[in-house]
N, CA, C and O atoms as CSV, one atom per row, in Angstrom:
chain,resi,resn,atom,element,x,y,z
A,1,UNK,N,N,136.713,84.875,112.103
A,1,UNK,CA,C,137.552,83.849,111.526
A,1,UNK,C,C,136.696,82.996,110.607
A,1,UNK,O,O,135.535,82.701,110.890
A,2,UNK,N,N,137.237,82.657,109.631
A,2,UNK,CA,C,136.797,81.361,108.621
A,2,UNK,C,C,137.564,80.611,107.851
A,2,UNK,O,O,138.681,80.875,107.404
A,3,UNK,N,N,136.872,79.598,107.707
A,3,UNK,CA,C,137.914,78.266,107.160
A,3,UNK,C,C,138.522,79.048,105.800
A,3,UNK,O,O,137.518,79.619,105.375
A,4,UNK,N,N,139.567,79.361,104.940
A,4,UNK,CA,C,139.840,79.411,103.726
A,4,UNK,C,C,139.743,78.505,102.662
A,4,UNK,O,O,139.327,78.556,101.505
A,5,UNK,N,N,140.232,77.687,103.370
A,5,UNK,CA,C,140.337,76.179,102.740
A,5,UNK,C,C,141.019,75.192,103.031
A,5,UNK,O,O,141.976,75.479,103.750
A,6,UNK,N,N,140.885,73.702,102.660
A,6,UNK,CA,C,141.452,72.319,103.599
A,6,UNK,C,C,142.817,72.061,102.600
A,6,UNK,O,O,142.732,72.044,101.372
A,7,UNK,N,N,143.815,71.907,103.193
A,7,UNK,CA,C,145.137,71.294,102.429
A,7,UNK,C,C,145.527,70.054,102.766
A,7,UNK,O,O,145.833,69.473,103.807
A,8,UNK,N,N,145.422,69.735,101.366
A,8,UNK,CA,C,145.820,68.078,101.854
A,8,UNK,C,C,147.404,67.738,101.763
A,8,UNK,O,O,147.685,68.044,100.604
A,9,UNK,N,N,148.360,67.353,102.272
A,9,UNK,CA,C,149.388,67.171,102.060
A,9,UNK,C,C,149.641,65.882,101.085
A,9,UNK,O,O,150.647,65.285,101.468
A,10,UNK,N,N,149.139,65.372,100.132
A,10,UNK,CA,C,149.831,64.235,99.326
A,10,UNK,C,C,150.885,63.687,99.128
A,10,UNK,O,O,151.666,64.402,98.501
A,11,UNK,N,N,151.419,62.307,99.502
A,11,UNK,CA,C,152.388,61.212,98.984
A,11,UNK,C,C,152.391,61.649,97.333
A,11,UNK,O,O,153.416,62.154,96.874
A,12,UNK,N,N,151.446,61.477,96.643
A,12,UNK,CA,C,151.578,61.315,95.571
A,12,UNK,C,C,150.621,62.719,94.694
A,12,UNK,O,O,149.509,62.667,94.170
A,13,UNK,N,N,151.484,63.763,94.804
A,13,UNK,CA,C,150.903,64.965,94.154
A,13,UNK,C,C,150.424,64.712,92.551
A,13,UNK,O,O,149.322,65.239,92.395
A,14,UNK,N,N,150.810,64.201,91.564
A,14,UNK,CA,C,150.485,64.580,90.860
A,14,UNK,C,C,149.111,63.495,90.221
A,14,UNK,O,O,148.112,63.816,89.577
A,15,UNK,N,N,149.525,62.266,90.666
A,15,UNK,CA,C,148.026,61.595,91.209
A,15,UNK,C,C,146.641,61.924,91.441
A,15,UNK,O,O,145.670,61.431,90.865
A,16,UNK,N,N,146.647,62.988,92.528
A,16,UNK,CA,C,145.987,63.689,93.516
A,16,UNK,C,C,145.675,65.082,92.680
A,16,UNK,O,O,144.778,65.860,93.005
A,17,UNK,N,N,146.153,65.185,92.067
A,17,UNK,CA,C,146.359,66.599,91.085
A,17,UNK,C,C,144.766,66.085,89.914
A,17,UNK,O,O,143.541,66.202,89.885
A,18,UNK,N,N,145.519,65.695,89.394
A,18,UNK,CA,C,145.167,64.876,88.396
A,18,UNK,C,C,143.401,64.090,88.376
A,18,UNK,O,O,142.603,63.990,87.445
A,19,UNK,N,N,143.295,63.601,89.963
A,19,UNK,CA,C,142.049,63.560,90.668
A,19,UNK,C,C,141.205,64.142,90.666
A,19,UNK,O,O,140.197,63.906,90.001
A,20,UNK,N,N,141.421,65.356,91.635
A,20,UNK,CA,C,140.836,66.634,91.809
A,20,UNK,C,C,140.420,67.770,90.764
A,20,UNK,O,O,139.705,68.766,90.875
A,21,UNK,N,N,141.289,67.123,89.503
A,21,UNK,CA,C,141.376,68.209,88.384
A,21,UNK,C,C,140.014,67.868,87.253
A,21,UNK,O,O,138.981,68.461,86.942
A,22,UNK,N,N,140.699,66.530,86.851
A,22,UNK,CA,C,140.367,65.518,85.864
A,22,UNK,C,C,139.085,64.621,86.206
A,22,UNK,O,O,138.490,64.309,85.174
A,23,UNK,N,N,138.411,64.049,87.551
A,23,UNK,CA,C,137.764,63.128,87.765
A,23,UNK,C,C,136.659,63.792,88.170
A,23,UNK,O,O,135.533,63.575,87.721
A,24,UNK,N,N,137.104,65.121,89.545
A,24,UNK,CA,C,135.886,65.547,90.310
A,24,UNK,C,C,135.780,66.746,89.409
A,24,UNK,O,O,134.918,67.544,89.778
A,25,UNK,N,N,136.563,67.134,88.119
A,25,UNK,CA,C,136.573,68.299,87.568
A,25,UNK,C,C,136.313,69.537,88.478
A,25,UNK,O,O,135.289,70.210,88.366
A,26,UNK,N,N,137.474,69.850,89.553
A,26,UNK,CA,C,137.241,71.170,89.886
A,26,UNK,C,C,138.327,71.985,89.363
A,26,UNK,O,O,139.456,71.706,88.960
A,27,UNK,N,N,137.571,73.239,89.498
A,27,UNK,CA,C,138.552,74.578,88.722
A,27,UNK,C,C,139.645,74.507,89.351
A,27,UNK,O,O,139.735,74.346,90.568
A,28,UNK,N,N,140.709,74.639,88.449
A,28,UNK,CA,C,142.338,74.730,88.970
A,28,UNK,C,C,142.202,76.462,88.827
A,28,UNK,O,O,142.052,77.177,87.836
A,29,UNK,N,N,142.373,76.890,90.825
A,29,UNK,CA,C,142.439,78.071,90.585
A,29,UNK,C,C,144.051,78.745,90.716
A,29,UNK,O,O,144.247,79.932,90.456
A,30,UNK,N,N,145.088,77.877,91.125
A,30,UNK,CA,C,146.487,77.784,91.269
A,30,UNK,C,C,146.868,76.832,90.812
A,30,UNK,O,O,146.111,75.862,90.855
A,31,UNK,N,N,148.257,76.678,90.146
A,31,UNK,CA,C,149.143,75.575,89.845
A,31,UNK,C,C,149.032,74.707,89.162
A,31,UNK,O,O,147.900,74.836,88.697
A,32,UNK,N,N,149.586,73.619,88.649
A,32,UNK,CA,C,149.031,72.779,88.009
A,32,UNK,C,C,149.923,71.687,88.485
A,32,UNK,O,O,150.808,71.817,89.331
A,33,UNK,N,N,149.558,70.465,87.778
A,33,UNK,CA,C,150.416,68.828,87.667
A,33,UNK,C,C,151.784,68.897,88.364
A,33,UNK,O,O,152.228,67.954,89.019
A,34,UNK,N,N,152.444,70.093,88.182
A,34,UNK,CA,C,153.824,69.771,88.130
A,34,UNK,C,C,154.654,70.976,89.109
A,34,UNK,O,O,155.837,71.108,89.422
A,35,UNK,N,N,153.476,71.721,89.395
A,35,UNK,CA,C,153.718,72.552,90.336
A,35,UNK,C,C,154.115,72.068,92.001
A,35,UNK,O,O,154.781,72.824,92.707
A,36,UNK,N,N,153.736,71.046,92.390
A,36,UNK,CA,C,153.668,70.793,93.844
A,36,UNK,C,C,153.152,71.419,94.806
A,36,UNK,O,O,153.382,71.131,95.981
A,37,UNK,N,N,152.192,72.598,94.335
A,37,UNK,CA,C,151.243,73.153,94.982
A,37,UNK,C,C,149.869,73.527,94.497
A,37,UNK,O,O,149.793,74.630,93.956
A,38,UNK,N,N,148.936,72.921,94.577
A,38,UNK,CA,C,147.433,73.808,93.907
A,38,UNK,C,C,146.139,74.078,94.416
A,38,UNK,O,O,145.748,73.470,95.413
A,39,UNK,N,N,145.239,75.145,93.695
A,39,UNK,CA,C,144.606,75.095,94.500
A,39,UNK,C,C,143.278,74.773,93.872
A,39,UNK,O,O,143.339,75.334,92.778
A,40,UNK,N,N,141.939,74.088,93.981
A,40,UNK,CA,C,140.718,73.876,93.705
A,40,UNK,C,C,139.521,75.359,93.714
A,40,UNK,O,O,139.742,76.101,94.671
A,41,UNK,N,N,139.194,75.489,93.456
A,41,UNK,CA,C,137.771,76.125,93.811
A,41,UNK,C,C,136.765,75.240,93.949
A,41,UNK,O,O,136.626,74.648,92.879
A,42,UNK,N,N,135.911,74.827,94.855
A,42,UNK,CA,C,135.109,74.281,95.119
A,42,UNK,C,C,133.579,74.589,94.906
A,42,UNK,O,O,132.767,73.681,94.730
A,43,UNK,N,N,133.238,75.906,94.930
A,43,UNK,CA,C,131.593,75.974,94.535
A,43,UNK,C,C,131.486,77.427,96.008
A,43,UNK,O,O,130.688,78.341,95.799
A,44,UNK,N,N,132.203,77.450,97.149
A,44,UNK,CA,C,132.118,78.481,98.299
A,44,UNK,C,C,132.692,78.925,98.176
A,44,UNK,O,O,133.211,78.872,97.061
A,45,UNK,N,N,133.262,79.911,99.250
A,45,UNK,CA,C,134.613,80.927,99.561
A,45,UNK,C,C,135.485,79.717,99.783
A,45,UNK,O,O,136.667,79.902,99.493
A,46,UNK,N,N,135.196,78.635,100.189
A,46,UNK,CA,C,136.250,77.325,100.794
A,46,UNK,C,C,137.015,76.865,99.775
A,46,UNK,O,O,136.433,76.188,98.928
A,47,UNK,N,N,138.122,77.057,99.651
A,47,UNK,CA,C,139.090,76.358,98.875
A,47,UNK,C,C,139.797,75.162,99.189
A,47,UNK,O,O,140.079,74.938,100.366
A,48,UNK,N,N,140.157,74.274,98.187
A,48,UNK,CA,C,140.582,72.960,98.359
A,48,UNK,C,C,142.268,73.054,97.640
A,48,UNK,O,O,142.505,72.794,96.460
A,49,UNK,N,N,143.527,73.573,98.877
A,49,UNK,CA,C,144.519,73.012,98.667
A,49,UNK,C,C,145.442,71.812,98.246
A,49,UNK,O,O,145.345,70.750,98.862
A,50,UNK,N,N,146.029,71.904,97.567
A,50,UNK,CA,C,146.657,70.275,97.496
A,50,UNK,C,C,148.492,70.701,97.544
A,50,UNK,O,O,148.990,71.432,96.688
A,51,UNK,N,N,149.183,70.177,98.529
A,51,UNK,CA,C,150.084,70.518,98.506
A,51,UNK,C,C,151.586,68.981,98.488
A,51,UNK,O,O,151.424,68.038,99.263
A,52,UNK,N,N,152.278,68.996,97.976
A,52,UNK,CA,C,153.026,67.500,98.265
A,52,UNK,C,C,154.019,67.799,99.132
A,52,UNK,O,O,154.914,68.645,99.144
A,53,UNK,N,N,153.483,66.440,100.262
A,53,UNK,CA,C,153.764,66.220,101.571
A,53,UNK,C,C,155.558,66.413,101.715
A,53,UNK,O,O,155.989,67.123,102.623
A,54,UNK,N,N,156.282,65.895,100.987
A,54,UNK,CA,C,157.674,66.678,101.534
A,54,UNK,C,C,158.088,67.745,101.392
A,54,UNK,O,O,159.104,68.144,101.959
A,55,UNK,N,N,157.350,68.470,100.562
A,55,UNK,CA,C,157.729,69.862,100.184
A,55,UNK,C,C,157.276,70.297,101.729
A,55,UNK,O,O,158.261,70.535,102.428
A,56,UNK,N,N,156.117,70.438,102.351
A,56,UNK,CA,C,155.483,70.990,103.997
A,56,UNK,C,C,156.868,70.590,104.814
A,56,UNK,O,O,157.592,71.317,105.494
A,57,UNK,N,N,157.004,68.882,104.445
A,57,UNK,CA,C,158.303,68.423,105.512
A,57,UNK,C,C,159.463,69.200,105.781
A,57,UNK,O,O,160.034,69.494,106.831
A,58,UNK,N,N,159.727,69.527,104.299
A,58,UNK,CA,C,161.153,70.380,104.184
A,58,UNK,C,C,160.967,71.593,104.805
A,58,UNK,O,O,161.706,71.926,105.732
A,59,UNK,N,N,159.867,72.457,104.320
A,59,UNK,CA,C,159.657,73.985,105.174
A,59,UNK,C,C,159.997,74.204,106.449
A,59,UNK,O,O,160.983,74.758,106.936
A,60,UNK,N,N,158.755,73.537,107.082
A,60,UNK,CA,C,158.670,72.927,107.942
A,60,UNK,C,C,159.496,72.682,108.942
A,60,UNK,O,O,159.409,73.272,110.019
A,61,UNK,N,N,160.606,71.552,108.609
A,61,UNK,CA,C,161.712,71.188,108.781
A,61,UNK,C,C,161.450,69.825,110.000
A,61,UNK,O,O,161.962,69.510,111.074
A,62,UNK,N,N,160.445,69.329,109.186
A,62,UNK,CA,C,159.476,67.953,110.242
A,62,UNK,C,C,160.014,67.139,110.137
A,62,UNK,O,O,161.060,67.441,109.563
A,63,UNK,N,N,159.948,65.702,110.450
A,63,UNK,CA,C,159.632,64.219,109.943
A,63,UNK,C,C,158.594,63.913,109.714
A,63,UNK,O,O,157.706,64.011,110.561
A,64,UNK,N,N,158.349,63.374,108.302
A,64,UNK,CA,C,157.443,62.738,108.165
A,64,UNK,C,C,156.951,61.450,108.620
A,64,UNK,O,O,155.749,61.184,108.662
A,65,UNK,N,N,157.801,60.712,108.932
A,65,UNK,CA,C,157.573,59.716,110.071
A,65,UNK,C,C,157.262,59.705,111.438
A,65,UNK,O,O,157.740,58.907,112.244
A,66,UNK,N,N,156.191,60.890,111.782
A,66,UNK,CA,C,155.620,61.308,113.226
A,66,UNK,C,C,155.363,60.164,113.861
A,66,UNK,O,O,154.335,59.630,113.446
A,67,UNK,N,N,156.016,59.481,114.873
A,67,UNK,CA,C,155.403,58.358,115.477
A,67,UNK,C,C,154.645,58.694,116.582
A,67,UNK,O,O,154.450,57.807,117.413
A,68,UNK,N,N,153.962,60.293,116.845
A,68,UNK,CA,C,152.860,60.264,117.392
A,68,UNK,C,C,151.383,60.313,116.842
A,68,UNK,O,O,150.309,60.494,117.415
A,69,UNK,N,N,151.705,60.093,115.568
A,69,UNK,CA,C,150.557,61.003,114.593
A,69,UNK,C,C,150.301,59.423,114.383
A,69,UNK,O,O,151.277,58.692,114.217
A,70,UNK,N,N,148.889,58.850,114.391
A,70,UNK,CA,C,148.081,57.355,113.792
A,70,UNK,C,C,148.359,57.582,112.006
A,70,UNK,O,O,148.302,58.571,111.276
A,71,UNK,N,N,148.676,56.141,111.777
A,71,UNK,CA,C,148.293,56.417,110.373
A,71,UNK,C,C,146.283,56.027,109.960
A,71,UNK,O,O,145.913,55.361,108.992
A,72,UNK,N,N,145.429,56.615,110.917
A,72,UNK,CA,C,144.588,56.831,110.144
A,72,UNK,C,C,144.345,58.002,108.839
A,72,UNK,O,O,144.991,58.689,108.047
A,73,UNK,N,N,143.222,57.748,109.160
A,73,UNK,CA,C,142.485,59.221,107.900
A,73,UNK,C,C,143.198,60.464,108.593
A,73,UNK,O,O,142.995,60.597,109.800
A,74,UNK,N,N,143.930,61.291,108.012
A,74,UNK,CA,C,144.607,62.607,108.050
A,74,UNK,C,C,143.674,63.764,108.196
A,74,UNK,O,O,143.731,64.752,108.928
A,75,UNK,N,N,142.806,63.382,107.314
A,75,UNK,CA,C,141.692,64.133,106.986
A,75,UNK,C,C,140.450,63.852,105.986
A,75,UNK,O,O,140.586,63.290,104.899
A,76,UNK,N,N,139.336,64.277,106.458
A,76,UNK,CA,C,138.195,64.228,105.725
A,76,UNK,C,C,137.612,65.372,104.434
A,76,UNK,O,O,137.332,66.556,104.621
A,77,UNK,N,N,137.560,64.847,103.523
A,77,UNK,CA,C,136.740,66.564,102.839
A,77,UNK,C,C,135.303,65.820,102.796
A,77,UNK,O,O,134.946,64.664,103.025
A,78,UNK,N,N,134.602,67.075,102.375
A,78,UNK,CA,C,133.492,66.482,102.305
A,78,UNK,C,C,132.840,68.032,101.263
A,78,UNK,O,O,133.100,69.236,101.245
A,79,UNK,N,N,131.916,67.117,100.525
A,79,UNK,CA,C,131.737,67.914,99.274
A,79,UNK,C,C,130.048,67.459,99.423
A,79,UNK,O,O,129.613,66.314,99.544
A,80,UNK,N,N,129.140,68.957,99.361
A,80,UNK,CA,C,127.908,68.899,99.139
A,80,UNK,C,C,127.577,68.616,97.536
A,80,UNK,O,O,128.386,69.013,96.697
A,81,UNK,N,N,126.426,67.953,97.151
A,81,UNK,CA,C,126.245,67.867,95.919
A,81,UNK,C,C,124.355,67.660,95.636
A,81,UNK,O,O,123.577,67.023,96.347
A,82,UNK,N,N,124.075,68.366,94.490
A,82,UNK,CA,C,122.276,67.939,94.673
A,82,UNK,C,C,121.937,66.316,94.335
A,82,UNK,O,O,120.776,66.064,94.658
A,83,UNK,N,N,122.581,65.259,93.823
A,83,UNK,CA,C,122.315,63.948,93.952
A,83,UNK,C,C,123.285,62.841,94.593
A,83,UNK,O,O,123.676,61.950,93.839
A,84,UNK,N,N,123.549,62.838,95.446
A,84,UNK,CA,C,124.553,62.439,95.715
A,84,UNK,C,C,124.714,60.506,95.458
A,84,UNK,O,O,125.747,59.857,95.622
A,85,UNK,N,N,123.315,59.953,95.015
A,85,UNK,CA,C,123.287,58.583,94.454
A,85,UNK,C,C,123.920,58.794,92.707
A,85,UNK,O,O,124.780,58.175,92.080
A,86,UNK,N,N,123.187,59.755,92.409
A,86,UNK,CA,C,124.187,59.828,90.981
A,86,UNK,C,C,125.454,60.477,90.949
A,86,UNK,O,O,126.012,60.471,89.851
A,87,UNK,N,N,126.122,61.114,92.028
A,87,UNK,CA,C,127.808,61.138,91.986
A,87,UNK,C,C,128.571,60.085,92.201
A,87,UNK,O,O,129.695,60.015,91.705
A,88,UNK,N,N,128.016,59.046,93.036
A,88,UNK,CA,C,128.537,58.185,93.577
A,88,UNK,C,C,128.437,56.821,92.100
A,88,UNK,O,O,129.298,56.010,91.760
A,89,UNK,N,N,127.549,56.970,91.740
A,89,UNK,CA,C,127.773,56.007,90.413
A,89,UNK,C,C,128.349,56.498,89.320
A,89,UNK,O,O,128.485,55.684,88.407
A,90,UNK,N,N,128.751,57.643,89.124
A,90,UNK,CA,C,129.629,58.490,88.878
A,90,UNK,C,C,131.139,58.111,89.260
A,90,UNK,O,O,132.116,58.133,88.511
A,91,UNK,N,N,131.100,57.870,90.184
A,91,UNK,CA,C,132.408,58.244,90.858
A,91,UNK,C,C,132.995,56.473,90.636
A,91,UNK,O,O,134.136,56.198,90.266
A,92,UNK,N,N,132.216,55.730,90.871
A,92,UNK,CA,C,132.061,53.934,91.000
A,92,UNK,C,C,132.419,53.825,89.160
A,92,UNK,O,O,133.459,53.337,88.720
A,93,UNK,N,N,131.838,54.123,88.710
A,93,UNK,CA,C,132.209,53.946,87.304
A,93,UNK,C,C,133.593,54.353,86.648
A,93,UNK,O,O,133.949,53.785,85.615
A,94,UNK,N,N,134.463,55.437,87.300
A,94,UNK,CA,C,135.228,55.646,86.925
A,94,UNK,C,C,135.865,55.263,87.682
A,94,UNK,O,O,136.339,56.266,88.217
A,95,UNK,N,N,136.384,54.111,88.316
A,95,UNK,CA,C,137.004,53.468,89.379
A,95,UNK,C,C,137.544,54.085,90.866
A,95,UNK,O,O,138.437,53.548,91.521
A,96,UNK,N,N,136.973,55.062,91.184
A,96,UNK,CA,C,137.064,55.463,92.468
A,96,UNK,C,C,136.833,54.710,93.334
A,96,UNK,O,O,135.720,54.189,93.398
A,97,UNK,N,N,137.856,54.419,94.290
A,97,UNK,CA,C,137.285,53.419,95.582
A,97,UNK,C,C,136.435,53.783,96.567
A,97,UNK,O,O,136.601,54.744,97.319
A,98,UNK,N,N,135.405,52.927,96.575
A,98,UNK,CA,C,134.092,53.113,97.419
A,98,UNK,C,C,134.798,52.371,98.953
A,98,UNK,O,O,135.500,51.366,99.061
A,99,UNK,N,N,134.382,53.142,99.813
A,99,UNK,CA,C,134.630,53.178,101.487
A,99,UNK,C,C,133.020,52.500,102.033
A,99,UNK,O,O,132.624,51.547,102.704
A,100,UNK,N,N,132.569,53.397,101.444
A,100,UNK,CA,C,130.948,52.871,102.199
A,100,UNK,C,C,129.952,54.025,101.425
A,100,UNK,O,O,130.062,55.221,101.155
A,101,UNK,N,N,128.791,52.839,101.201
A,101,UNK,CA,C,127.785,53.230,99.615
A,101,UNK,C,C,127.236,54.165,100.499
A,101,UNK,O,O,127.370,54.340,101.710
A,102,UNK,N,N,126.459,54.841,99.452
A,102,UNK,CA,C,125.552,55.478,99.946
A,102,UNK,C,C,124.271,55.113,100.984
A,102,UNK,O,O,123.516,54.167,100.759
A,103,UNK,N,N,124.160,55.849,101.950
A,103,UNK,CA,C,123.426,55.534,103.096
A,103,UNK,C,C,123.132,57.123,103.630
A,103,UNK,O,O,123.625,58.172,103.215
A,104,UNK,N,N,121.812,56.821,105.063
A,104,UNK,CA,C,121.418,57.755,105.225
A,104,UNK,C,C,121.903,58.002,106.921
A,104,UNK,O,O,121.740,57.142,107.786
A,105,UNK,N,N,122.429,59.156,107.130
A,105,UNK,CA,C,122.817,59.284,108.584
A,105,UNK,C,C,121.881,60.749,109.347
A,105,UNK,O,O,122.191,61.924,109.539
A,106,UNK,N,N,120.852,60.073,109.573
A,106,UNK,CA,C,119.688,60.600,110.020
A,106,UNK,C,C,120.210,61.885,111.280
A,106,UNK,O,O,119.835,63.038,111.497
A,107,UNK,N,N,121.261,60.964,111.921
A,107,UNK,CA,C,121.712,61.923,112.991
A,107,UNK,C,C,122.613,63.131,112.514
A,107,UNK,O,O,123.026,64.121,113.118
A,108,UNK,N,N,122.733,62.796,111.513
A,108,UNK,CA,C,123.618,64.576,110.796
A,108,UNK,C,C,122.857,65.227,109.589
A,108,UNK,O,O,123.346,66.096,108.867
A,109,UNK,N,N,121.346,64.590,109.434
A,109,UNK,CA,C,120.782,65.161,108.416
A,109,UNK,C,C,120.818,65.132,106.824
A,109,UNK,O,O,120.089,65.755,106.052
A,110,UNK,N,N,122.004,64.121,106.491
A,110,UNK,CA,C,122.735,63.630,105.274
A,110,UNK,C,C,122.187,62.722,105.045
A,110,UNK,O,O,121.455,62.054,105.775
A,111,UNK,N,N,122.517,62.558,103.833
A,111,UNK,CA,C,122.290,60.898,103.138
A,111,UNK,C,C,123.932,61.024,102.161
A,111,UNK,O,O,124.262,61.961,101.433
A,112,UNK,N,N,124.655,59.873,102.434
A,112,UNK,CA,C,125.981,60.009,101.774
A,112,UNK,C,C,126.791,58.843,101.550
A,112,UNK,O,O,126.610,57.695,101.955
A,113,UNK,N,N,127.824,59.377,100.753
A,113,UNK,CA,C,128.869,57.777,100.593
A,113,UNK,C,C,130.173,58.568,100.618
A,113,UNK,O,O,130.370,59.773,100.460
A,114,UNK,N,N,131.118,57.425,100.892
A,114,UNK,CA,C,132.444,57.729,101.191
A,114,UNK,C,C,133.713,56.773,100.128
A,114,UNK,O,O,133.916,55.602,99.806
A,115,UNK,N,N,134.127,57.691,99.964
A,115,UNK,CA,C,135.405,56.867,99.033
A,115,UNK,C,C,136.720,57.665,99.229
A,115,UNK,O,O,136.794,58.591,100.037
A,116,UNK,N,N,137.656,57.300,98.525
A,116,UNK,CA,C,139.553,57.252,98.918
A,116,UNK,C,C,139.911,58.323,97.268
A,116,UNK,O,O,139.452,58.119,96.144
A,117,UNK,N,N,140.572,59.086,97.584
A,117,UNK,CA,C,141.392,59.653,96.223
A,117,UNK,C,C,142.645,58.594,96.221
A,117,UNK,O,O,142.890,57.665,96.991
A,118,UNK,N,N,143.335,59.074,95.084
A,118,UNK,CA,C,144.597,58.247,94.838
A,118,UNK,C,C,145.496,58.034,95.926
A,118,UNK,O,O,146.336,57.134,95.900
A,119,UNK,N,N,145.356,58.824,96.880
A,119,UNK,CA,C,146.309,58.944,98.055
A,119,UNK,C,C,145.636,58.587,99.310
A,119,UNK,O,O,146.185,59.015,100.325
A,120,UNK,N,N,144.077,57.580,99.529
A,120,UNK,CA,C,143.801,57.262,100.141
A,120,UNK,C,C,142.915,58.190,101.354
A,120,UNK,O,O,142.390,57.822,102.405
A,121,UNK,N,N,143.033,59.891,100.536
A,121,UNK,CA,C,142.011,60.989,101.730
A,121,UNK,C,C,140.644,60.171,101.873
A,121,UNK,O,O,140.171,59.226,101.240
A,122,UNK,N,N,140.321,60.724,102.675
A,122,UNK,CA,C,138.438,60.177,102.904
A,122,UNK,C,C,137.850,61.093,102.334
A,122,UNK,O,O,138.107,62.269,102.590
A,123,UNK,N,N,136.804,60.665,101.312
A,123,UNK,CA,C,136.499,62.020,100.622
A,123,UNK,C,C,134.341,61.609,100.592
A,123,UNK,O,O,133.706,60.724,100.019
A,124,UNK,N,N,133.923,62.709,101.456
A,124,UNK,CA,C,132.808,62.657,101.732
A,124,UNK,C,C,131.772,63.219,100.530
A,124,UNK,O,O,132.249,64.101,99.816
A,125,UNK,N,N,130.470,62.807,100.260
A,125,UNK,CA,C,129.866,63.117,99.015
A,125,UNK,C,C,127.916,63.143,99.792
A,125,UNK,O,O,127.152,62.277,100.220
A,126,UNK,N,N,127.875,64.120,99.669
A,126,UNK,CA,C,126.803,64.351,100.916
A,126,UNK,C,C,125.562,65.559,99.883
A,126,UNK,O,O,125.956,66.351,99.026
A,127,UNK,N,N,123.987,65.348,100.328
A,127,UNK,CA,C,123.114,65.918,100.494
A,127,UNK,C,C,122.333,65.869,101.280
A,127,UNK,O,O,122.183,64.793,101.859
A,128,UNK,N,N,121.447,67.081,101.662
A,128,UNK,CA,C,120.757,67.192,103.034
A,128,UNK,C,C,119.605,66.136,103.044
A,128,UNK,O,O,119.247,65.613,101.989
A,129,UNK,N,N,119.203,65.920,103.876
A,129,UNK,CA,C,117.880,65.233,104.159
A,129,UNK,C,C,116.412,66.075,103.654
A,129,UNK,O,O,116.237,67.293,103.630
A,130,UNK,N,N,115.674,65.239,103.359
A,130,UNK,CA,C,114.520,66.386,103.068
A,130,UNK,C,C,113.353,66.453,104.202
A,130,UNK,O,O,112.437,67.268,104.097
């Protein structure tokens, strides 16, 4: 078994589209803006889904108003990179919201920072320790 790739369900697909496409510039390897489904290539075999959240609801045939589900973080991505102080001023410059700067978390071997896409994912920005 292996991960294929993480799907994020988005409030606001084309936002999130647009993000992922335009800001972190990854390859649109499915769909586009207006599709309500796409997919990223990321740099691995791991692909980065983006799918909008009522379209899953409807399939599905859910509520999106799970009142067992927290409205925390849904989910985390987390994206390796070789500088991760110059993505992050990168990322700060083009108004991405910063969660927490870059820092070093000795106990996972990283040094990293955390910030929000348009739809509020936690989106991790990480290199190894040396």
């Amino acid at each position: 078994m292996r991960m294929s790739y993480v799907r994020l369900l988005a409030d606001d697909y084309e936002a999130c589209f647009r993000f992922y496409a335009d800001v972190l510039k990854l390859p649109v390897l499915r769909g586009s803006e207006h599709t309500r489904y796409a997919e990223f290539g990321t740099g691995a075999d791991t692909r980065l889904a983006l799918n909008q959240r009522e379209v899953v609801a409807e399939a599905l045939e859910t509520d999106m108003e799970d009142p067992y589900l927290p409205r925390q973080d849904r989910v985390a991505v987390i994206f390796e990179v070789d500088d991760v102080d110059a993505k992050a001023a990168e990322l700060i410059a083009t108004g991405v919201p910063l969660v927490s700067p870059v820092k070093e978390w000795t106990a996972l071997g990283i040094r990293a920072a955390h910030f929000r896409d348009p739809d509020g994912y936690l989106l991790e920005f990480n290199q190894p320790l040396l």
